[in-house]
DRENMI-437009 format. One record per residue (C-alpha): residue in one letter; x, y, z. Coordinates in pm, whole numbers, plus 32768, in hexadecimal, padded with zeros to 4 digits. Layout:
N
AXYZ;...
***
This chain:
632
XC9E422F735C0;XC89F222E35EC;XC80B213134F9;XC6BB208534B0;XC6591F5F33CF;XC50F1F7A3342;XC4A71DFA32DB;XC3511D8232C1;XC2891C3632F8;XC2771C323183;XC2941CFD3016;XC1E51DDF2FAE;XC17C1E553138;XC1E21FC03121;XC3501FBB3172;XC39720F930A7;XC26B21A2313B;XC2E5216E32B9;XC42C21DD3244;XC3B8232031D7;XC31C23583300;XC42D231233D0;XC51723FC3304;XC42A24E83342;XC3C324E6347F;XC55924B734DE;XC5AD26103411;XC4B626BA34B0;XC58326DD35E9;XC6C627643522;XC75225F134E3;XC82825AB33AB;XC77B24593320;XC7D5236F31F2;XC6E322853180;XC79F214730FA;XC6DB20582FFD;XC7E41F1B3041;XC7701E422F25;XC65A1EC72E01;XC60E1DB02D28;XC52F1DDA2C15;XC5C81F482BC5;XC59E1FE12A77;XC644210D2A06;XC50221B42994;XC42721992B07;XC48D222F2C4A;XC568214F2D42;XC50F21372E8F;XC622220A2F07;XC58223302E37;XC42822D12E93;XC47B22E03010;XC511242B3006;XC3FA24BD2F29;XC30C24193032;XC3F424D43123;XC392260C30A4;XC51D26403020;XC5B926143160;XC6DC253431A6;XC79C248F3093;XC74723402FC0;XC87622332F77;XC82820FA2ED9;XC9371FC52F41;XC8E21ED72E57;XC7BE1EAB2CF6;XC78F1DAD2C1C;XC67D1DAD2B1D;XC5A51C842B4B;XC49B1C7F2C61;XC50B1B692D04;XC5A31B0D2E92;XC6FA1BAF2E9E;XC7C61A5C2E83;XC73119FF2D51;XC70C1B592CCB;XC8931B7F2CE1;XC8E81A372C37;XC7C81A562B04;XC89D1BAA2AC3;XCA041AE52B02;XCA8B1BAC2C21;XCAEF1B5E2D7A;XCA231BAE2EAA;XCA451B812FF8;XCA3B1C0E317E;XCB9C1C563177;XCB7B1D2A304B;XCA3D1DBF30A3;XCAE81E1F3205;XCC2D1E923174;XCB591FA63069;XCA96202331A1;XCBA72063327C;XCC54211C3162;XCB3222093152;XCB6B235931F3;XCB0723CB3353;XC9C8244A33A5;XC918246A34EC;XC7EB235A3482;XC826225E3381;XC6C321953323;XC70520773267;XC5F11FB631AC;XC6161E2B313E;XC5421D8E301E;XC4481CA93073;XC4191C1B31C2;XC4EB1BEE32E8;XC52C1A77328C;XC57A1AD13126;XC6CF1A4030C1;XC80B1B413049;XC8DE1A4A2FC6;XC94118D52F99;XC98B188930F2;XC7F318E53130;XC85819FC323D;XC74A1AFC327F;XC7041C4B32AB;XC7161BEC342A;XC8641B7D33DD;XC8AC1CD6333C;XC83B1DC5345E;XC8E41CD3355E;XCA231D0C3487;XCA221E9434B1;XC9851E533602;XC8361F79358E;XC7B8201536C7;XC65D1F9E3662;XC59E1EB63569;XC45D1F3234FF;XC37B1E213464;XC25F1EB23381;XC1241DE53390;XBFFF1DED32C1;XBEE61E7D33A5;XBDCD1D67333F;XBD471BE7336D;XBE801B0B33A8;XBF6D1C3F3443;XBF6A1B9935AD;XC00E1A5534FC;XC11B1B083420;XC1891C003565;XC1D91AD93645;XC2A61A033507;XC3561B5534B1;XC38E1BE23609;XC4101A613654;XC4F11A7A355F;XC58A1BC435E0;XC5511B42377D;XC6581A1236D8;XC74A1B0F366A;XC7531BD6379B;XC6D91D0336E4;XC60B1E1337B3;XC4D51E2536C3;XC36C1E5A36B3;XC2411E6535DF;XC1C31F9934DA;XC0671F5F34BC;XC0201FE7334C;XBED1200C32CC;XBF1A20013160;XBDBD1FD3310E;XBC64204A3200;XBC5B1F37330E;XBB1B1F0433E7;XBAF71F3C3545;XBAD71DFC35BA;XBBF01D8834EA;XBCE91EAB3580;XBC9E1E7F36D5;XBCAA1CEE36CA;XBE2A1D2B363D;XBE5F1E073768;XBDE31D13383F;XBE811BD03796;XC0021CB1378B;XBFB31D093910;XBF5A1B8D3999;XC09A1AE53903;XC1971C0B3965;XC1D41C8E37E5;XC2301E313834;XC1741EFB3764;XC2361FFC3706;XC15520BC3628;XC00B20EA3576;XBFCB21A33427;XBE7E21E43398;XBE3921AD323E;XBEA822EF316B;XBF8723663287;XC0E32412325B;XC14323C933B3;XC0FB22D534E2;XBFF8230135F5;XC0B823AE373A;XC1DC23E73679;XC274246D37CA;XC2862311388D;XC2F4227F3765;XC43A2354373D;XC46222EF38CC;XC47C219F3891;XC58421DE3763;XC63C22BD380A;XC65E21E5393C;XC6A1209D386E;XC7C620253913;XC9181F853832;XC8DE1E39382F;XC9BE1D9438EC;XCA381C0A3876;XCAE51B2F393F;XCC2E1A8538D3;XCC3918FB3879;XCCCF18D439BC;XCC3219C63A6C;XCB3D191C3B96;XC9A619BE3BEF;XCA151AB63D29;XC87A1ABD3DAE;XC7D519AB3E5A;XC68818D23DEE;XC5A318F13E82;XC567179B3F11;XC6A717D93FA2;XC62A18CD40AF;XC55D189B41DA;XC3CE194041DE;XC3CD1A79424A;XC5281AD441FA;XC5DD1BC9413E;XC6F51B724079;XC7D41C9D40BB;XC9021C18405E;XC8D41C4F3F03;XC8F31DCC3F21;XCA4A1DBD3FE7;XCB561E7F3F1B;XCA621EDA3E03;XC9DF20163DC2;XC82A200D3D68;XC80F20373BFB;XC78321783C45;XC89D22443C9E;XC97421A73BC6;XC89D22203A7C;XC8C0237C3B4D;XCA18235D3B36;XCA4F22D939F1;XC94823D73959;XCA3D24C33A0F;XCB9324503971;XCAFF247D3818;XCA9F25C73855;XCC1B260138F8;XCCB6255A3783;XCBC7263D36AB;XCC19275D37A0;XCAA327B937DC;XCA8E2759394D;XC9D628873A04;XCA2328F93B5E;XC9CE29DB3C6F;XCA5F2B2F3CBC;XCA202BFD3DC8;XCA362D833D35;XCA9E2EA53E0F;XCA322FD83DD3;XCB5D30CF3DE2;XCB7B322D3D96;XCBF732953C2B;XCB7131323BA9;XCAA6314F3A5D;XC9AB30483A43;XC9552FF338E3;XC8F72E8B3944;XC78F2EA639F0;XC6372F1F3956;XC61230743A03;XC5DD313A38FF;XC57B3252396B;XC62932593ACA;XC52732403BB3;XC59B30FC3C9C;XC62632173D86;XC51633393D4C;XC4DD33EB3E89;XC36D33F23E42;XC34632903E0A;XC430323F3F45;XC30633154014;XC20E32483F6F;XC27F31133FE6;XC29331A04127;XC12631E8412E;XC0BC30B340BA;XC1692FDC4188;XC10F30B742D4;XBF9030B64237;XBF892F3741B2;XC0DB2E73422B;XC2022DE1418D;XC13F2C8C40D1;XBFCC2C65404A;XC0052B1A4104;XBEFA2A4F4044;XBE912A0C3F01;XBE002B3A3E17;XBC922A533E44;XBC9B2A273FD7;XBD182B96407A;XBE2A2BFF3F85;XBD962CE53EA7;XBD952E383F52;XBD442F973EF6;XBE832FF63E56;XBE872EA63D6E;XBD1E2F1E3CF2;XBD7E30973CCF;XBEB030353BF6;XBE092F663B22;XBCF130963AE5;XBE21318A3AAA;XBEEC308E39AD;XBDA1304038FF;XBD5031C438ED;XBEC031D13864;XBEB430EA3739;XBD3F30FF36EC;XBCA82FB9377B;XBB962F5F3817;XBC182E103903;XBD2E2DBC3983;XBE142CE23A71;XBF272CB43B4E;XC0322BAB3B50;XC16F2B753C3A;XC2742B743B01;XC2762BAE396B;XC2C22A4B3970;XC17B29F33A0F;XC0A02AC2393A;XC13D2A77380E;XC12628C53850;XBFBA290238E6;XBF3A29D837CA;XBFDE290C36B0;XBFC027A63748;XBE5027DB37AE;XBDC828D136C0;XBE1B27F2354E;XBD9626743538;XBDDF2546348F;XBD6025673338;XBDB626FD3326;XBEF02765328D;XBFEB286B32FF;XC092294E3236;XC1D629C632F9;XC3052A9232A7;XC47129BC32AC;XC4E22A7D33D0;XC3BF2AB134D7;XC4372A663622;XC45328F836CD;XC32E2958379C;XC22529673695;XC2CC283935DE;XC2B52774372C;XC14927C73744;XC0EF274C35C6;XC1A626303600;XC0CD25CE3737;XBF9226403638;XBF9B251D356A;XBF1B261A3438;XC00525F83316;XC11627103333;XC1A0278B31C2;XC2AD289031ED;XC318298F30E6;XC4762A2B309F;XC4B32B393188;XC3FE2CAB3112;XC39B2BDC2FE5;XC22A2C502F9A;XC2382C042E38;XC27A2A692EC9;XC1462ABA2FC2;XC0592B222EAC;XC08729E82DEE;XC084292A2F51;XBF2029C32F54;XBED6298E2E21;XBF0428152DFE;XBE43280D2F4C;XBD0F28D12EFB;XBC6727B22E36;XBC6D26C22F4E;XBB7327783042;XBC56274B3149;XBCB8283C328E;XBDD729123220;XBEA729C03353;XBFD22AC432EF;XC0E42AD933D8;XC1FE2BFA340B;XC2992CE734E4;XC2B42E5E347E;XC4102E8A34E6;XC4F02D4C34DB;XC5792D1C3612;XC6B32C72357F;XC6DD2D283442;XC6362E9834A4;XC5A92EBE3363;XC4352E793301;XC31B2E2A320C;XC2292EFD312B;XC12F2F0C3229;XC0322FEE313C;XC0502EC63043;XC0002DCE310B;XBEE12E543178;XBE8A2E773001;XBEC62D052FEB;XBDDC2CD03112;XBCB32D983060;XBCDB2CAB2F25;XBD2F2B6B2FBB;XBC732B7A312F;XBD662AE03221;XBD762B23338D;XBEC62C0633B2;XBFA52BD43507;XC0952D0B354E;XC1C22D153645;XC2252E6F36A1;XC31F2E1C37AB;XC4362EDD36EE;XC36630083653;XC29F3077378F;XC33231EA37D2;XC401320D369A;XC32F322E3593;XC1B632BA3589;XC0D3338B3602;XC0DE33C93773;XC1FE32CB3745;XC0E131DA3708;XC19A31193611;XC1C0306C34B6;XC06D300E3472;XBFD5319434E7;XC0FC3225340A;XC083316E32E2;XBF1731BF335E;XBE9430653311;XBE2C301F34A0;XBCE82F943435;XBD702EA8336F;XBE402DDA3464;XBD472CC6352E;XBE462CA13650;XBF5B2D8036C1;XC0852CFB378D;XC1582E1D385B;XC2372E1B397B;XC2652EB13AD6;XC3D42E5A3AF5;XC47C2F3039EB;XC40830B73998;XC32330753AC4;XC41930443BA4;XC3642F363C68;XC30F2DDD3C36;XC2032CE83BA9;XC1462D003A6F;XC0382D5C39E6;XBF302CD738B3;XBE3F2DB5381C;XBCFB2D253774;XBBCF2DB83656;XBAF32CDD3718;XBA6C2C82385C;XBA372B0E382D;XBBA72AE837BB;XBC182BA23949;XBAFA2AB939CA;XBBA8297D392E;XBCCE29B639B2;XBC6A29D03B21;XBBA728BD3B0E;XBCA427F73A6A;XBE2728733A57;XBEE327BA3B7A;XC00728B63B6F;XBEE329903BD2;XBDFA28EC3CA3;XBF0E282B3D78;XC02A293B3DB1;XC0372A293ED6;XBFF12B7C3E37;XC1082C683E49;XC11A2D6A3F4A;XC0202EAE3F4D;XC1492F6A3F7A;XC1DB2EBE3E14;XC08D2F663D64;XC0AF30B23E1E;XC1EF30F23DA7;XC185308A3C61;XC07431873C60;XC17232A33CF0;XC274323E3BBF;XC15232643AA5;XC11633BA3B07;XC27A33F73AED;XC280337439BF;XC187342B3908;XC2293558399C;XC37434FA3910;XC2E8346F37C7;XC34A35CD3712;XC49C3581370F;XC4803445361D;XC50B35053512;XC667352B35C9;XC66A33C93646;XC644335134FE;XC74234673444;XC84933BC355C;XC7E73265351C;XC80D32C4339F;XC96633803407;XC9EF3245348C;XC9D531363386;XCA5731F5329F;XCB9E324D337A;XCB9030D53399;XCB9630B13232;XCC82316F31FC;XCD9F30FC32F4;XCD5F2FBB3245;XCC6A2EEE330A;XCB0E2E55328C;XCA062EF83305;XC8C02F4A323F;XC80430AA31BE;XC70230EB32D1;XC6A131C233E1;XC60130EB34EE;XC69930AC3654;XC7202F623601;XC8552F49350C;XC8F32DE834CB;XCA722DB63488;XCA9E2C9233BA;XCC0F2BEE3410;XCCBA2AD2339D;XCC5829D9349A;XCC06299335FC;XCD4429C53675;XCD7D2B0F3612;XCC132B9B368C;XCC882AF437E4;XCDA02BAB37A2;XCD8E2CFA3747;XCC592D133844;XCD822CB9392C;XCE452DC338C7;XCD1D2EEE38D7;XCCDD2E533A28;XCE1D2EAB3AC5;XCE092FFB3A1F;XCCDA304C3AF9;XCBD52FF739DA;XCAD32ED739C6;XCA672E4E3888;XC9CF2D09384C;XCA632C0137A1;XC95F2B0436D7;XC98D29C4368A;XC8DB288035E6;XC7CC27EB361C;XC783297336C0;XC7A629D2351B;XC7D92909340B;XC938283F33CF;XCA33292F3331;XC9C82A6E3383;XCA432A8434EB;XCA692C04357D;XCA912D1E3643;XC90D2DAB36A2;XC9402F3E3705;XC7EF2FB137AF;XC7E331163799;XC751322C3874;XC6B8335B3866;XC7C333D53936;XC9033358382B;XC9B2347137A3;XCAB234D9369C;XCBD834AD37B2;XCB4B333C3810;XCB6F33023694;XCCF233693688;XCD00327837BD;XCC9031653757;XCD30315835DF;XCE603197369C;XCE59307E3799;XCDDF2F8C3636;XCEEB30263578;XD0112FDC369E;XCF7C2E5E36DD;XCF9F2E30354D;XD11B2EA23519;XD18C2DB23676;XD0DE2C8F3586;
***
């Protein structure tokens, strides 16, 4: 478990505000986060605590515990003893350790970082040396007189021992000149500045460097009373030396925040590792995203052949220098042709297109409308946005209308954000109604179709062409590495300036090899097979239908549906390690899922079917489930 203190230079500087935004931006990537008010004073039961406030802030995430209130707005010390009860660091440290586990713990102090908790004058310093926090964040007004309270709070904190820096928060519209001499002034005397809000911001500026300096906060280490300084001063070393004695027997900080990042993976039992698979014969592999079985189609193994005879194994430069050939441009005409757009682009993974598109594409100021569940690729590319990302409850449209709603009035850029077909979950939204939702409210609507591609629509275009509202979707995300049976990604645009934009200004595209011309030939070979196959859909999905509910009804959780990917909720971690265990060594491969991968608590087994799955790999696998269940 990690923890933060979130102090300020003074009250009334926006402590609940960055704590919101950390909660958020933390539960974003699948963390379980508590936001801890330690002392509320001036707390009435009619008006929303801090606790509450943060969470709201939060967007819901997380949960909100409040240590210790007291009703008059005073400095804690004194606040406690006008309403007759004891405070103090002890106490204050006792009720937090006492709190249950959770993977980020923010806590937030009153007042500033000097501010007294009890009698004995000990600080909020004094607090987050006492649970050694990984990192003290220190919320400064962004305006005249913000150089001067940074260096006395960050002193305070540099006394301690604490690993802390400076939140820049414009709580009001600061000038130019003003901003960029607080830059300056924090960079001359050696204050970090961690962060930088804008006024009206949810979230941080380059919320992605940010979360690298929390995550790599080191424990603070403190030495004993006895304990004697193991490094050298410098005055004690000749110029032009290195002092390397200091490193002898002690590992860089570096791999020891690997390691220990490591062992709390190993206690929560959601450490990942590599396996090498084998293909053998009678194997049924219900883990990959081959949906339609093509990986090993003879006519896409022929195409590759061609290719690489006619082009060679690697594009060997960037898509902008010499690695855009022929068949990159003819598969981007045929997937184009395919799902009705005019422009289009390729990228070397999903994960690419999806942070490109979503970090580049929304702005500071817009706001983004996204579904709970959308995949960590798009969230990591709205974080990196800096536009204000607002998430409703998975598949709930009714929560995206009034979303919309309350937006509509401000003028602002509005971007929607799903997938068709969850990649997690299998299941998917109203698609038809959304695009009713566009036509009244006028966002800009992102689609993934990773997981729909070949299952579902016409030609086995998809979601979006089944529901026939194509022209409606601004950008379309698909892949090359599932139903296509190759690898990359592609992004699909209504206009030309938007594909423009993103050559001119998406690193993952302008800086990244492009993938092999044999990678896009094969592509192009599988889409023909697909539309070829794309008659069958109806059988796919009767089996897909067929096997949740022979899941249901051995007993298992698995949900009405009839897409390729069906989820088996279980327990815990444990047993989706488990039981995915146990199918192994019965010669079938299913993936187990774990947190942050989905949310905490609803760990399980993935199946990803095939066109190819039949009645008699049914029986199989509810037989090889049903044995590892009565061993338990």
């Amino acid at each position: 478990m990690r923890a933060i203190l979130v102090t300020g230079s003074d009250t009334g500087v926006g402590k609940t505000q960055v704590t919101a935004a950390l909660a958020r931006l933390l539960a974003a990537g699948g963390a379980r986060v508590q936001m801890v008010k330690v002392v509320e004073t001036g707390a009435t039961a009619e008006e929303e605590g801090d606790a509450a406030r943060a969470q709201r802030l939060a967007g819901g995430v997380g949960e909100g515990f409040t240590l210790a209130s007291f009703p008059v707005p005073l400095a804690p010390a004194s606040a406690a003893a006008l309403a007759g009860q004891k405070l103090s660091l002890e106490i204050l440290v006792d009720r937090a350790r006492a709190l249950p586990r959770c993977d980020w713990r923010i806590f937030e102090g009153a007042g500033g970082i000097a501010t007294p908790i009890d009698d004995r004058a000990r600080d909020w310093a004094d607090f987050a040396a006492a649970l050694e926090v990984d990192a003290v964040v220190i919320v400064v007004p962004d305006r005249l007189g913000a150089i001067n309270q940074a260096r006395l709070a960050w002193a305070r904190a540099a006394a301690a021992k604490l690993q802390a820096g400076v939140w820049l928060n414009a709580t009001v519209a600061v000038g130019r000149d003003v901003a960029d001499s607080n830059r300056a002034g924090l960079r001359a005397a050696g204050v970090p500045l961690w962060a930088e809000q804008a006024c009206g911001a949810a979230l941080p500026e380059k919320p992605e460097e940010l979360l690298g300096r929390l995550n790599a906060a080191p424990n603070v280490e403190r030495p004993t009373p006895n304990a004697q300084l193991s490094t050298s001063r410098s005055n004690d070393l000749e110029p032009g030396t290195l002092n390397l004695e200091r490193a002898v027997g002690q590992d860089p900080g570096w791999l020891e925040r690997c390691r220990r990042t490591l062992a709390e993976r190993d206690e929560k039992k959601l450490r990942r590792t590599l396996r090498v698979t084998v293909r053998r014969g009678g194997d049924l592999n219900l883990a990959d995203n081959d949906y339609l079985d093509l990986a090993r189609d003879p006519a896409l193994a022929a195409a590759v052949a061609a290719a690489v005879a006619e082009h060679g194994t690697s594009a060997s430069a960037s898509p902008l220098i010499t690695g855009w050939r022929k068949p990159h441009a003819q598969l981007v005409e045929a997937l184009c042709a395919w799902h009705g757009f005019p422009c289009g682009l390729l990228w070397s993974s999903g994960y690419a297109a999806n942070s490109a598109v979503l970090g580049g594409l929304p702005a500071r100021g817009d706001l983004v409308l996204a579904d709970r569940l959308i995949h960590h690729s798009m969230v990591a590319g709205l974080l990196r946005s800096g536009a204000r990302l607002q998430r409703y409850e998975h598949l709930n449209l009714e929560q995206l209308e009034e979303q919309l709603a309350r937006a509509q009035p401000s003028g602002r850029t509005v971007f929607v954000v799903t997938e068709s077909v969850f990649s997690m979950d299998g299941d998917y939204p109203d698609l038809a109604r959304m695009a009713e939702l566009k036509r009244r409210h006028g966002f800009c609507w992102i689609v993934d179709e990773a997981h729909a591609l070949g299952w579902y629509g016409p030609e086995g275009a998809g979601l979006v062409r089944a529901a026939g509202v194509e022209s409606a979707v601004d950008v379309l995300v698909g892949t090359l590495g599932k139903t296509l049976a190759a690898g990359g990604a592609y992004t699909l645009f209504r206009e030309e300036a938007v594909r423009d934009y993103f050559v001119n200004t998406a690193g993952e595209f302008i800086y990244s090899t492009g993938f092999p011309p044999a990678n896009a030939a094969v592509a192009l070979a599988a889409l023909g097979r697909l539309r070829a196959l794309a008659g069958q859909q109806a059988e796919w999905q009767e089996r897909s239908r067929e096997f949740r509910a022979a899941l249901q009804a051995a007993g298992w959780s698995a949900p009405a549906g009839e897409s390729p990917v069906v989820p088996v909720r279980l327990e815990d971690e444990d047993a989706a390690l488990a039981l995915a265990g146990a199918l192994r060594e019965a010669g079938i491969y299913a993936a187990a899922v774990r947190p942050p991968t989905v949310p905490a608590g609803t760990s399980r087994l993935r199946f990803s079917l095939k066109r190819t799955f039949t009645r008699a790999d049914l029986e199989r696998v509810l037989a090889a489930m049903a044995a590892w269940r009565a061993r338990r």
